[in-house]
C-alpha positions in Angstrom: 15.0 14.2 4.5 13.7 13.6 0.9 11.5 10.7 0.2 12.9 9.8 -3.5 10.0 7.8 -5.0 9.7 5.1 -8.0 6.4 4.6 -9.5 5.3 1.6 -11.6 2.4 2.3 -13.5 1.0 5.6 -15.4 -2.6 4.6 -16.0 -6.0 5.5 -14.0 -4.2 5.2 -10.8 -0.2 6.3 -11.6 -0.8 9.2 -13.5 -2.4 11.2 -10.6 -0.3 9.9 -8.0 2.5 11.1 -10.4 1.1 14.5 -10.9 0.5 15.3 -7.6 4.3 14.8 -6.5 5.2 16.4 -9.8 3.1 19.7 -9.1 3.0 19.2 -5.0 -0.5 19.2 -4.6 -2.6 17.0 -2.1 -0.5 18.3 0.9 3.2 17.0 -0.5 6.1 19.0 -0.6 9.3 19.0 -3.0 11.5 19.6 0.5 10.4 16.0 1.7 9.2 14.1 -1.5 10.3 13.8 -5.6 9.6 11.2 -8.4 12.5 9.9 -9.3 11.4 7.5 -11.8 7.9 5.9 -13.6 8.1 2.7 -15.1 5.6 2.2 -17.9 4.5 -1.3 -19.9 5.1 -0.1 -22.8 7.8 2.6 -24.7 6.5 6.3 -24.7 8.5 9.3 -26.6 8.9 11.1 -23.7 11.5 10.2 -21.8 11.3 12.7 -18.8 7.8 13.9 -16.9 7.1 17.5 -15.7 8.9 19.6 -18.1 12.3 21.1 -18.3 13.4 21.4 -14.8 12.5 18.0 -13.7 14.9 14.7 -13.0 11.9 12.6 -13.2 12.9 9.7 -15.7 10.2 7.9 -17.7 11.2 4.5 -18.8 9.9 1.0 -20.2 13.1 -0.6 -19.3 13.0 -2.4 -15.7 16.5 -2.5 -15.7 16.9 1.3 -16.0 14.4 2.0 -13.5 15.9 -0.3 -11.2 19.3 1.5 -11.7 17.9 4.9 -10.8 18.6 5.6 -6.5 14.9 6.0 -4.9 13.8 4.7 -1.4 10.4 3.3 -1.8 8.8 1.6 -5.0 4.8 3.0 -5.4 2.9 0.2 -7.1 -0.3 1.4 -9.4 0.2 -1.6 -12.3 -1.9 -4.6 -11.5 -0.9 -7.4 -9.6 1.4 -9.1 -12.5 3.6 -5.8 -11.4 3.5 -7.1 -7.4 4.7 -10.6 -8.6 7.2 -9.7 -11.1 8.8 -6.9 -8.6 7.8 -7.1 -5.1 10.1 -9.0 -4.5 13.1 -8.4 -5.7 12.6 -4.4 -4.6 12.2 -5.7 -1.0 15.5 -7.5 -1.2 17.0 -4.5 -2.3 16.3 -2.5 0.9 13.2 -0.7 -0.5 10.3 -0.4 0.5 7.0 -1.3 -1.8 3.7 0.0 -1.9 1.3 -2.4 -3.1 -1.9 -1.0 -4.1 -2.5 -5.0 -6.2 -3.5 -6.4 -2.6 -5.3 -8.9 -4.1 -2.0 -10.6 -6.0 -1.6 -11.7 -2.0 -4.3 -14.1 -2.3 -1.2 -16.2 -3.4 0.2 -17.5 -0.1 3.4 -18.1 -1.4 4.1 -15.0 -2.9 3.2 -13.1 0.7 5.2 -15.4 2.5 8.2 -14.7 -0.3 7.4 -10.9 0.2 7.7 -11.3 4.0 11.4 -13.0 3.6 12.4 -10.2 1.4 11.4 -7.6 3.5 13.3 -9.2 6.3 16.4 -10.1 4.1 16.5 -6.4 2.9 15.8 -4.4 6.1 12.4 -3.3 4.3 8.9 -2.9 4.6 6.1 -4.5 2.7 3.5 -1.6 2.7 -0.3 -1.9 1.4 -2.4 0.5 0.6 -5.9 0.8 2.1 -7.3 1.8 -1.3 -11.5 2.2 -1.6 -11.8 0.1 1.8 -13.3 2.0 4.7 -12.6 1.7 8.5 -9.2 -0.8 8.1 -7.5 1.4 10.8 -10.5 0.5 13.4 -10.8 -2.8 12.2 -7.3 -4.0 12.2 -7.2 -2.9 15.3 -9.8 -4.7 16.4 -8.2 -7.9 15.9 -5.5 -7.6 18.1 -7.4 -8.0 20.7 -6.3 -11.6 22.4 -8.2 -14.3 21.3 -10.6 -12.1 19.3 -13.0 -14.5 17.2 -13.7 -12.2 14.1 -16.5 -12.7 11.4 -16.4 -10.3 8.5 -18.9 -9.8 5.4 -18.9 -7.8 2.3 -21.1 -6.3 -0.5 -19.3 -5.1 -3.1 -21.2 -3.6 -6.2 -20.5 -1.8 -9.1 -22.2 -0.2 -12.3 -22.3 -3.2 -15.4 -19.3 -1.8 -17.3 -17.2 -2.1 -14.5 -17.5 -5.8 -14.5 -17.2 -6.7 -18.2 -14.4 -8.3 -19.1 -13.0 -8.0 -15.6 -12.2 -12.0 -15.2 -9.1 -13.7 -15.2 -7.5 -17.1 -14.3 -6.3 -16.6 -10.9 -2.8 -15.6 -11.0 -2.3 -14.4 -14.8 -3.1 -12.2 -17.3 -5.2 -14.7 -19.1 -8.9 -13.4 -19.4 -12.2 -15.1 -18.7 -15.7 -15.3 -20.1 -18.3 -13.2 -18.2 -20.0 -15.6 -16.1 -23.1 -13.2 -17.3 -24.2 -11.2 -19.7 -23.7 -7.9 -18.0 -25.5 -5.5 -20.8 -28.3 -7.3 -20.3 -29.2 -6.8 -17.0 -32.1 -4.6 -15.6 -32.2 -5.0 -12.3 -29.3 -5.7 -9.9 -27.5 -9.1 -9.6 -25.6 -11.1 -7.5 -23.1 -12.9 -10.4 -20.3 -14.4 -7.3 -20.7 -15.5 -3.7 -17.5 -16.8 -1.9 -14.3 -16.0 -0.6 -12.5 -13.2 -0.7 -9.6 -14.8 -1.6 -11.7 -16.0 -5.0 -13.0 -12.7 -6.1 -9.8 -10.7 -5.7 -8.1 -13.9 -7.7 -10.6 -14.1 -10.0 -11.2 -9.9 -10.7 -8.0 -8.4 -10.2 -8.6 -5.1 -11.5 -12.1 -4.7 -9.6 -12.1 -6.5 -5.8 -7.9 -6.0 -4.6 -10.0 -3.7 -1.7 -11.6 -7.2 -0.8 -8.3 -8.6 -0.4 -7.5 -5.8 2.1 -10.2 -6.0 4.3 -9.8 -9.8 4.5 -6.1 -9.4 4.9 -6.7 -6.9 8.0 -9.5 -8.9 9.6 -10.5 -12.8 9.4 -8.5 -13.8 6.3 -8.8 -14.7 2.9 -10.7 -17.6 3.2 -12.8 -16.6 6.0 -14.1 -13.0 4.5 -17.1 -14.1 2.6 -18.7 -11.7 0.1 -20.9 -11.2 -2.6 -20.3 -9.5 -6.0 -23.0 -7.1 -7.5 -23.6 -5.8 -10.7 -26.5 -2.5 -11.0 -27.5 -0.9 -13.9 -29.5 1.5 -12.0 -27.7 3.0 -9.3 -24.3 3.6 -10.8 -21.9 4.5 -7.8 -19.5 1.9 -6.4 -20.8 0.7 -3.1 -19.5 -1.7 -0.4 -21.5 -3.2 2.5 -19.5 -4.5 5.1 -20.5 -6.2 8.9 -17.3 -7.0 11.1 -17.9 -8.6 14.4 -15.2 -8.8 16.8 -14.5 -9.0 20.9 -13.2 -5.8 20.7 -16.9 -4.8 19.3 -18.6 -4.7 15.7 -19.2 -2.0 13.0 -21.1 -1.4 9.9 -20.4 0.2 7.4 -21.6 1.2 3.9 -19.6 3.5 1.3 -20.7 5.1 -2.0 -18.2 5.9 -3.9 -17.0 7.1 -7.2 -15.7 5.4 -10.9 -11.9 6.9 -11.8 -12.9 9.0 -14.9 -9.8 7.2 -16.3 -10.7 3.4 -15.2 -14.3 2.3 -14.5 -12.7 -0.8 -12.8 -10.9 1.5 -9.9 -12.7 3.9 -7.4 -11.9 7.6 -7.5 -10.6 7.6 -3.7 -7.5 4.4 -4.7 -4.8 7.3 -6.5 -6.0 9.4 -3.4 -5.1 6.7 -0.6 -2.0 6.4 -2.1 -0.9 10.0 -2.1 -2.4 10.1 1.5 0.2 7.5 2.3 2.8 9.3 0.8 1.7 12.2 2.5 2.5 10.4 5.8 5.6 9.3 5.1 6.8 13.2 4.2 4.4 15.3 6.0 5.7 17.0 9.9 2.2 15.1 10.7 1.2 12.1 10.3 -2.8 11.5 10.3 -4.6 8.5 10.5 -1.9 5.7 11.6 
């Protein structure tokens, strides 16, 4: 059976993702996976992606992408893309890949996702993106009566944070709370919630969103948020404690050459989802 996909977004994250079901790479195959459709934000003069032979449709129009048969929605747009579609695609009786967690830090809109998802015989699916360990620490928490406390570092190179602020739940930007090309030494610029940093830098801390969402919750996740102009890799530091037991963990990780906001490793959790939906063998559920 052929996993028929539609793919919102073409940017840092979309485009690979994209590619490799288009040139079936990264361990997918055109016998259980095709692209049956990208939706863009904005019109583009081609109208079909990879070449001659190929179905795929390429489209600004969410009423044409809609109309085109596909069984799961792939979400690589930003979390104005989870609330103007999640939805809806739910209801429909497909599935959504959300790789916005951090549009989730609105309750209502998770709870709305849920309902749809049940309504439509679907599944709400979100990526694991540049977090580490979900699998053992979501797992962790089922233990009964499990008392969790989780913590998180996440830092990133200067340019990653400029300009990354928005009112929670828009498109409307922020000032930098510092000036970021200033700095010479590392600094801590936000300390709080999880639920606050992925509302308040969308395109930067969603993978804060996830960890919380797996572990103690939105509210109860506290982290810091760290600008460095010296050591340029993206780097999380994260201490979960559990019943179950406790890990730490530290990743160093790569800018998309496309996006300094996103890790490298976010297109390539999403195709390693994909790949376990189609593949004979699944790895890592």
């Amino acid at each position: 059976m052929v996993l028929h996909v539609g793919l919102i977004g073409y940017g840092a994250i979309g485009k690979l993702v994209a590619e490799a079901i288009l040139n079936q790479t990264h361990g997918l195959n055109q016998t259980r996976i095709s692209l049956a459709a990208v939706l863009v934000n904005r019109e583009r003069p081609q109208k079909i992606l990879g070449g001659s032979n190929s179905t795929t449709i390429l489209t600004n129009d969410p009423n044409i992408f809609f109309q085109v048969p596909f069984d799961i929605v792939v979400e690589c747009a930003g979390q104005s893309a989870v609330r103007a579609y999640a939805v809806a695609t739910l209801e429909s009786g497909r599935n959504f890949l959300c790789t916005s967690i951090g549009a989730l830090t609105d309750d209502n809109l998770m709870k709305a996702c849920k309902a749809a998802a049940v309504q439509g015989n679907s599944q709400f699916q979100l990526a694991s993106g540049a977090m580490p360990g979900i699998d053992w620490m979501s797992s962790s928490t089922l233990e009964p009566s499990s008392s969790v406390s989780v913590t998180a570092v996440q830092t990133k190179p200067p340019n990653s944070w400029i300009g990354a602020r928005y009112e929670p739940g828009t498109t409307i930007s922020l000032p930098d709370v510092i000036d970021f090309n200033a700095l010479s030494e590392p600094a801590i610029f936000f300390e709080g919630s999880a639920r606050e940093a992925a509302a308040f830098y969308p395109k930067n801390s969603n993978v804060l969103a996830m960890l919380a969402l797996s572990t103690a919750g939105l509210d109860a996740t506290q982290v810091q948020l760290v600008a460095d102009p010296i050591n340029t890799t993206m780097r999380q530091e994260i201490q979960y404690e559990g019943s179950a037991g406790k890990i730490a963990l530290k990743v160093c990780g790569k800018q998309s050459p496309l996006n300094p906001k996103t890790s490298q490793v976010v297109p390539l959790s999403v195709i390693k989802a994909l790949r376990n939906m189609t593949s004979p063998v699944s790895l890592g559920l």
